[in-house]
N, C-alpha and C positions, 0 to 999 in steps of 0.2 A: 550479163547484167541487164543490158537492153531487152532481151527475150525474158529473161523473169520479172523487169515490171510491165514487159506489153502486157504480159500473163493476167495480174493485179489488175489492171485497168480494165482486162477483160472481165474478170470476176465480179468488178464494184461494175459494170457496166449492166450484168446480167442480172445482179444482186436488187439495182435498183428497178430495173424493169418487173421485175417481181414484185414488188412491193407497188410497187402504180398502181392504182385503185380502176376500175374498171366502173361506167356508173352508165347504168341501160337509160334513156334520152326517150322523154314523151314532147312533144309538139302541142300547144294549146292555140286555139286560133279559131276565129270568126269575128260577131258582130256583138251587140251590146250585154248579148246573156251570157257571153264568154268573157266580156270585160268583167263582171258579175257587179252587180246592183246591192248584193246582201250586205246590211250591218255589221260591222266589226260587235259593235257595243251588245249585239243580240247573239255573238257567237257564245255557245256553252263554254265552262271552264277549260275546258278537255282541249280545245280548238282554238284557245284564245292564247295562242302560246307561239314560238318556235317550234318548227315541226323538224326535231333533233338528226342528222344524217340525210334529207332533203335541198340539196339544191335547186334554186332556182336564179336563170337569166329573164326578165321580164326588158321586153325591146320597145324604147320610149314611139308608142304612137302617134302619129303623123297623118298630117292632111295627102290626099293626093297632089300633086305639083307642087311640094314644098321640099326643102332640101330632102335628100335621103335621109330617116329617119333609123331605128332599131337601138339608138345607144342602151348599154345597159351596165352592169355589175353580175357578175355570179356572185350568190350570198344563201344562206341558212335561210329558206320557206317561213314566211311570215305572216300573220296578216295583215291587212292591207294593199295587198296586190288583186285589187278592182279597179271601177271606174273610179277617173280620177289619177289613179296611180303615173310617175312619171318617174322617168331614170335619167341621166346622164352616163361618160363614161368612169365619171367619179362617185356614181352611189344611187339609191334608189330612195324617192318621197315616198314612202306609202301614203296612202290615203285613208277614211274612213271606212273601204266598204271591202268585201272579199269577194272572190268567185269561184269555181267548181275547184280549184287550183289546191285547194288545204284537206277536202275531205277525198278527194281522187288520192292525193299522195299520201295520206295516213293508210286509205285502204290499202295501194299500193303494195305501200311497206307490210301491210298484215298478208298479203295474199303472197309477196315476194321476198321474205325478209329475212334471205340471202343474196340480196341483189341491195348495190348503190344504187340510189334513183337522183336525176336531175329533170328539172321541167326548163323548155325554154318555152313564152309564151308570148306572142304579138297577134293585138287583137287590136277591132277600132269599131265602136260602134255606128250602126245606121250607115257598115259598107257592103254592097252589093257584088252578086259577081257577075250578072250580067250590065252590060258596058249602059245601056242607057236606063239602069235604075240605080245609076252608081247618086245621081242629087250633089245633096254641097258635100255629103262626108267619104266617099269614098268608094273605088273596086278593086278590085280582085282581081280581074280579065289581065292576064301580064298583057297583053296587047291594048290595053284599056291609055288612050292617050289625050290629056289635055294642057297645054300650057307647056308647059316642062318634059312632058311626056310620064314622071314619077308618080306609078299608082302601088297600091298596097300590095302587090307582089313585090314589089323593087325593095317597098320596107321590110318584108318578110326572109326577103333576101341577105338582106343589109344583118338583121336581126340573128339569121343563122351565120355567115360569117362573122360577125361580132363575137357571140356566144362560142364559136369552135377556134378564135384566133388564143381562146385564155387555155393554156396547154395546165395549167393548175388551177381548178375551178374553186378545191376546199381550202388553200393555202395551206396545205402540208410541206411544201416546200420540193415536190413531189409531180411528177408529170402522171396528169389523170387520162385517160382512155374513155371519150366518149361515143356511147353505142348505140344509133336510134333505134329506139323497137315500138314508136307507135303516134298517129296522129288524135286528137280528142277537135273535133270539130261543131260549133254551133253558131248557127248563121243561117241565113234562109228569109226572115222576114221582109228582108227590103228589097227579095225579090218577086214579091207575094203581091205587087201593087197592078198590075196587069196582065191577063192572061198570058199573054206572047214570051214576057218574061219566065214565068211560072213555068210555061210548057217545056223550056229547054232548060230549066234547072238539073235535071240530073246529067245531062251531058255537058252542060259547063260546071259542072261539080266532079264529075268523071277527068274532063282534063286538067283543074286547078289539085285534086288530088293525087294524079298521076307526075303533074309539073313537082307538086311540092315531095312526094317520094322522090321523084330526082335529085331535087336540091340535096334530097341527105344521102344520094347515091347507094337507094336501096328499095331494090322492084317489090311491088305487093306490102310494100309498109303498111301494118294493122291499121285499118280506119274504124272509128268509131266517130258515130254520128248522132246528135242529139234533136229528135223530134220536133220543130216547132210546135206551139200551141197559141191558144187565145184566149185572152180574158172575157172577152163578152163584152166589156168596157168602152163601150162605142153607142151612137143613137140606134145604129142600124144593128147592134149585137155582134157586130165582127168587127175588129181590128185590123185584120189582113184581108183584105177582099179577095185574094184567090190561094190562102192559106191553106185549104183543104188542097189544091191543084201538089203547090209545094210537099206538105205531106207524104202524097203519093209517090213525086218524082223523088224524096229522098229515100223510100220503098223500095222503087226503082231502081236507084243507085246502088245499095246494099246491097239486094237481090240481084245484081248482075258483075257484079264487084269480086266475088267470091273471098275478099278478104275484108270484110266491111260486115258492119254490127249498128244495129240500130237503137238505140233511148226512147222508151215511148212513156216511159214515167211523168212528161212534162205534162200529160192531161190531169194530171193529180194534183198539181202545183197551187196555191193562190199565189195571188198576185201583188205587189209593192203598189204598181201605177197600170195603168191599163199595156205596157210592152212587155214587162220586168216581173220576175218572179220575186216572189218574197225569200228572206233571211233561209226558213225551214227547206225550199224551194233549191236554191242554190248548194242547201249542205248536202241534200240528198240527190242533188244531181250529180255531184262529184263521184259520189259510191259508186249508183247508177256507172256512168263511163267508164271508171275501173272495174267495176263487176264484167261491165263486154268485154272491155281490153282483156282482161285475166284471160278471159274465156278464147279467143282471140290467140293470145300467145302459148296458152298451154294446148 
């Protein structure tokens, strides 16, 4: 009797491991173009919706030197998850605005769509990764230390074990299997304000992307990289005074990467405000990063 319900137990054990949903894990992360600036109220019908079989963890961003931040919820892809946007471990505020986040994961789904997709996403506008262009909002450098010593690695940190402690992401009642297969990265501006900084962008981009593949304990994780650009929206006609420097170093990066893709669509873009892309700007950056990524994993 004892040996024929080990049997049973063994069977529902196997039974439910089978049915666990497997759901491949993109990384969203940078600075204010990755928070995304675009209108809700301007998204097409198509876009303005729940984006059906899409999860997303969105990890509440945070100052540097402020408690650990990343809280969040897994939930159904919505809009709203831009700047502004803020989470607890009880539920997520949306806000007004969206970012690459709705039109990356629609393509996604059309390019993969025999794959679960989940995005975990922690971004913070106007943060830096080299340590003295980090200013009042924030770096990247994990070795970057002020006050508390807590910089936006430590939240990015916090944000992936957050996101990988929920063993059921869609509430099926059911233990899911999350699989990373790719980072989507834009960032770069706020290191653009002095040459010094600029020069060694792509090797402090080289080890904050090699750190954060570790964090998901997976060598050569697909990097995709989204081009800075410039509005002109300035007296002197530049925004970034060594933006073209950055440019090149993330050229650099890509090109030496060998698993890394580059977004040059951002020269196409107009603009919201002299940093910020517009509405149209943001939907077609989404694709863009999914069109690399694709490309990338197949």
């Amino acid at each position: 009797m004892q040996r024929k319900f080990s049997f049973i137990i063994l069977i529902l054990f196997i039974a439910l491991n089978i049915s666990a949903k497997k759901y491949i894990v993109f990384y969203l992360g940078g600075q204010s173009n990755m928070d995304g600036l675009g209108y809700v109220k301007e998204l097409p019908k198509s876009l303005n919706q729940p984006v059906s079989g899409v999860y997303i963890f969105h990890g509440n961003s945070t100052k540097d030197t402020f408690n650990i931040g990343g809280e969040g919820v897994w939930d159904v892809l919505k809009p709203g998850h831009g700047a502004s946007h803020s989470s607890t471990s009880e539920g997520n505020n949306l806000s007004d605005r969206f970012g690459v986040e709705l039109t990356f994961a629609t393509e996604i789904q059309k390019l993969f769509p025999d794959e679960n997709i989940a995005l975990i996403k922690y971004s913070r506008g106007g943060t830096s990764i080299h340590k003295d262009a980090a200013g009042p909002f924030g770096c990247w450098e994990p070795d970057f230390e002020v006050g508390s010593g807590i910089n936006q690695y430590d939240h990015f940190l916090a944000t992936i074990k957050n996101a990988y402690s929920v063993k059921d992401i869609d509430g099926d009642g059911e233990e899911d299997e999350l699989i990373p297969v790719g980072i989507v990265w834009m960032q770069g501006e706020s290191d653009a304000g002095k040459l010094e900084w600029a020069n060694q962008y792509s090797a402090n981009l080289k080890r904050l992307m090699d750190l954060i593949r570790a964090a998901f304990r997976t060598d050569d994780l697909p990097v995709v990289v989204g081009r800075i650009s410039d509005s002109g929206n300035s007296p002197t006609g530049k925004v970034w005074k060594y933006g073209r420097e950055i440019r090149w170093q993330q050229a650099k990066f890509v090109n030496q990467d060998g698993n890394a893709k580059l977004v040059t669509t951002t020269d196409n873009y107009t603009y919201s405000d002299p940093w910020h892309y517009d509405s149209e700007g943001y939907i077609d950056l989404g694709k863009q990063f999914a069109k690399e990524m694709s490309s990338l994993l197949k």
